[in-house]
C-alpha positions in Angstrom: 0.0 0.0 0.0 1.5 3.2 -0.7 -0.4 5.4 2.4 -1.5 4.4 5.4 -4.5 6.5 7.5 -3.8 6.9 10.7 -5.8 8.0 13.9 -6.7 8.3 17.2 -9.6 9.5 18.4 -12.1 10.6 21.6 -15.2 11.6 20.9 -14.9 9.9 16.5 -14.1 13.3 14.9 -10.5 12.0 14.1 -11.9 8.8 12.9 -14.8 10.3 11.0 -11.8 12.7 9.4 -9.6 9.4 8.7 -13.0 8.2 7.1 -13.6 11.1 5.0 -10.1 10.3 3.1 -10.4 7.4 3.1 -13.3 7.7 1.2 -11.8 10.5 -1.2 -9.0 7.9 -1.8 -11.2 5.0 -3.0 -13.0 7.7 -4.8 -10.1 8.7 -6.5 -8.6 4.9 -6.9 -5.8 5.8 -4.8 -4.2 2.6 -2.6 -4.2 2.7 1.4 -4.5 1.4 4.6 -6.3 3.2 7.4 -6.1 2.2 11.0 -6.2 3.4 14.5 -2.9 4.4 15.7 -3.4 1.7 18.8 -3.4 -0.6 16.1 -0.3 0.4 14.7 2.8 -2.5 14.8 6.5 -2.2 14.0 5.7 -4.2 10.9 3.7 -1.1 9.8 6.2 1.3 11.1 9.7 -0.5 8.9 7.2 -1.4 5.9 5.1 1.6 5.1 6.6 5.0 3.8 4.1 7.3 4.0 1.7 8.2 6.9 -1.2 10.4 7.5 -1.9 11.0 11.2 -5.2 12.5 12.5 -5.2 12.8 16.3 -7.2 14.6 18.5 -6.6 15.5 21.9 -8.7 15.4 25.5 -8.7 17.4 28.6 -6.1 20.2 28.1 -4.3 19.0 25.2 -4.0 15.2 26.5 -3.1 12.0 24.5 -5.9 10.5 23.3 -5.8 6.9 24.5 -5.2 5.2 21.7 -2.6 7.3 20.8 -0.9 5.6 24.0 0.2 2.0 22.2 1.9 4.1 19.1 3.8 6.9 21.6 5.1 3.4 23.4 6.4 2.0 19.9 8.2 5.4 19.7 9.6 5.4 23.1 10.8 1.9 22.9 12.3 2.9 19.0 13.9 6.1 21.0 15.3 3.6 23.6 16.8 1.2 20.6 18.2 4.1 19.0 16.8 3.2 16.0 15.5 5.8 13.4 12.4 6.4 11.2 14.7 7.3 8.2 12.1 5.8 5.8 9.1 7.3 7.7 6.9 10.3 6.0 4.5 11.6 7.4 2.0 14.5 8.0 -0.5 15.4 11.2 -3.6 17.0 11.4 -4.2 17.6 15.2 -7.7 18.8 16.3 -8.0 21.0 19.9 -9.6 24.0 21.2 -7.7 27.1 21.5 -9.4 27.5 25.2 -7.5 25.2 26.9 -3.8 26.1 27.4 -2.3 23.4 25.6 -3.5 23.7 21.8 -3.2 20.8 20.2 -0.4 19.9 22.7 -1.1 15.9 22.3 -0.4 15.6 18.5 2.2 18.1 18.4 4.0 16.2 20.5 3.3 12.7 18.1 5.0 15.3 15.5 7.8 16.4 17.7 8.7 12.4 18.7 8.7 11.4 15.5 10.9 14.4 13.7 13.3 14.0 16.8 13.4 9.7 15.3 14.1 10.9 11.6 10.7 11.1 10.4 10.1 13.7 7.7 6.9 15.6 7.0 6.0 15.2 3.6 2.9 17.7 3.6 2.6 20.8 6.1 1.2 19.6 9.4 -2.5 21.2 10.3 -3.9 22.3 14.2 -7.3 22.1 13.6 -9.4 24.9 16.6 -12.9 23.8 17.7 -12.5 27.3 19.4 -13.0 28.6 15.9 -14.0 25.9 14.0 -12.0 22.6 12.5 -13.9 22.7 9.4 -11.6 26.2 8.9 -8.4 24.1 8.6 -9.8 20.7 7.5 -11.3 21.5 4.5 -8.4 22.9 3.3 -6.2 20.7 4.8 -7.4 17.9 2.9 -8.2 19.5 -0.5 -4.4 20.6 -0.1 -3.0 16.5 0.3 -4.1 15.3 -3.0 -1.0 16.0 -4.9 1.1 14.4 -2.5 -0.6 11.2 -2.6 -1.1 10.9 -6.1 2.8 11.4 -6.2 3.0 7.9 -3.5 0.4 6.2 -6.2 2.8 7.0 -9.8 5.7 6.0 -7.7 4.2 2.9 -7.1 3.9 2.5 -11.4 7.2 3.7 -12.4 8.8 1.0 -14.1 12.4 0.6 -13.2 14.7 1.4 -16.0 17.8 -0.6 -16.7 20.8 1.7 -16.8 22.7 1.7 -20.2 
């Protein structure tokens, strides 16, 4: 699969979101995987290059919990000194702008995996209930089709035998 749809969620907006491309994707005949970030394996992690997280955040900018099991897979990768080098990814976090900590739980799922090698591929988005998500969302998402109908030609470029 060249994408895989990630998310964690507390109340279902992230998952609806993760939904929502999902849908687009199939719509567009473009090839992924989508699954809750608790779900998430070191398999997926060393056999997928390209990631898009959607992660929400509880309380004052708290983890969601089933961000928990994929934070532990970074921890213990952090621990092994081993390195996301083939890891792409972007994040859309979603929080409310009136609590203290914006956003604070998937900025810090961005922050652990840059700090592990991981390389955005397409301009992170915090999303403000405060204001609104659908004011970065929409765009947001319009804005991510080129990338991933760049990961779906790499997928059908023949390899060419050097002269």
């Amino acid at each position: 699969m060249p994408f895989m749809i990630l998310y964690a969620s507390v109340t279902g907006k992230a998952e609806s979101i993760a939904t929502l491309i999902a849908e687009k994707s199939e719509e567009r005949c473009l090839h992924f995987t989508k699954k809750c970030l608790s779900e998430l394996s070191d398999f997926d992690l060393d056999n997928q290059k390209y990631f898009i997280i959607i992660s929400s955040t509880t309380g004052d900018g708290e983890q969601p919990e089933k961000a928990q099991p994929f934070l532990k897979l970074l921890r213990k990768r952090n621990n092994r000194k081993e390195k996301l080098i083939n890891f792409n990814y972007t994040i859309l976090g979603l929080g409310d702008s009136n609590y203290s900590q914006f956003c604070n739980g998937p900025k810090l799922i961005h922050t652990k995996l840059q700090s592990l090698g991981g390389k955005t591929f397409y301009e992170p988005g915090w999303a403000d209930d405060g204001i609104g998500l659908d004011v970065v969302v929409e765009p947001w998402i319009d804005g991510i089709w080129t990338y991933l109908y760049k990961f779906e030609s790499i997928k059908h470029v023949p390899n060419k035998a050097k002269p």
